[in-house]
matplotlib code that plots the C-alpha trace (Angstrom):
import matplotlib.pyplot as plt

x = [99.4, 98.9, 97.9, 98.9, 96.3, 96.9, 94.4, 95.2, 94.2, 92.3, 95.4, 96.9, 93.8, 93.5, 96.9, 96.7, 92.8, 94.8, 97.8, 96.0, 98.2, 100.8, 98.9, 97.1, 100.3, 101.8, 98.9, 99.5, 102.9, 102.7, 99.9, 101.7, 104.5, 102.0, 103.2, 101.6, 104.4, 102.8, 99.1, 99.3, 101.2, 98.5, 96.2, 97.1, 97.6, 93.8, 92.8, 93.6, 92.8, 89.2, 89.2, 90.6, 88.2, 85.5, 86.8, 86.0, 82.3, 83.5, 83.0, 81.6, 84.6, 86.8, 84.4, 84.5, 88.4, 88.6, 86.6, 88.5, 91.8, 90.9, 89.7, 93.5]
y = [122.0, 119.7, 117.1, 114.3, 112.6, 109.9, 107.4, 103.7, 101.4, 98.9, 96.4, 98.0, 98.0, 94.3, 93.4, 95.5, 93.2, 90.1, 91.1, 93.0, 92.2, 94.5, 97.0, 96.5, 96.2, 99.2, 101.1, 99.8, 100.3, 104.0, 105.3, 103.4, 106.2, 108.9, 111.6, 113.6, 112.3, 108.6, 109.7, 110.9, 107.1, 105.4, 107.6, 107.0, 102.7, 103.0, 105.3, 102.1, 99.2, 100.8, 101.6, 98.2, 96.5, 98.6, 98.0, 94.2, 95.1, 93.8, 97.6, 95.5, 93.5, 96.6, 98.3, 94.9, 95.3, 99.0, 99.1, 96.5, 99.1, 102.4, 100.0, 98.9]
z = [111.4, 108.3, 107.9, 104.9, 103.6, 101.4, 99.5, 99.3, 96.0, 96.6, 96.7, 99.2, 101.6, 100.3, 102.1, 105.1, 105.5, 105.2, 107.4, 109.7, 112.7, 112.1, 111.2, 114.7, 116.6, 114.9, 116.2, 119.8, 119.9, 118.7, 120.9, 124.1, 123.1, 124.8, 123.1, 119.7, 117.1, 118.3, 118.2, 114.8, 113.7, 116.3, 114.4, 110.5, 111.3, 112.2, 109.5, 107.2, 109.0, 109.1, 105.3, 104.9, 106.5, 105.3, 101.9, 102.9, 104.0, 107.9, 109.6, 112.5, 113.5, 113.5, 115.5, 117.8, 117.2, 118.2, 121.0, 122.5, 121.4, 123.3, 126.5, 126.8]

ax = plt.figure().add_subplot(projection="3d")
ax.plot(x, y, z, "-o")
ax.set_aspect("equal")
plt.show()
């Protein structure tokens, strides 16, 4: 298995912090698919909404945020 990893500027991280809703309902939406291919989207959607919002210095509301996420 591989697995992509990919680094996101500072900008990029920026408008996923400001529009984090998609990002949030993307990962909903792909681990609700119960199956690997979705897990791995559910999986990489999370992967930058917590850089992004670590990028922000606000690791405690995603924490908030994602607790809240594996309890549904």
């Amino acid at each position: 298995m591989s697995y992509n990893c990919e680094v996101f500027s500072a900008n990029a991280l920026t408008a996923i912090y400001r529009q984090c809703e998609p990002g949030c309902q993307q990962a909903h939406e792909q681990a609700n698919r119960t199956c690997p291919s979705g897990y791995d989207a559910a999986s990489r959607y999370l992967h930058q909404l917590f850089e992004a919002y670590q990028l922000h210095d606000n690791s405690a509301s995603f924490e908030r945020w994602f607790k809240r996420f594996v309890a549904s």
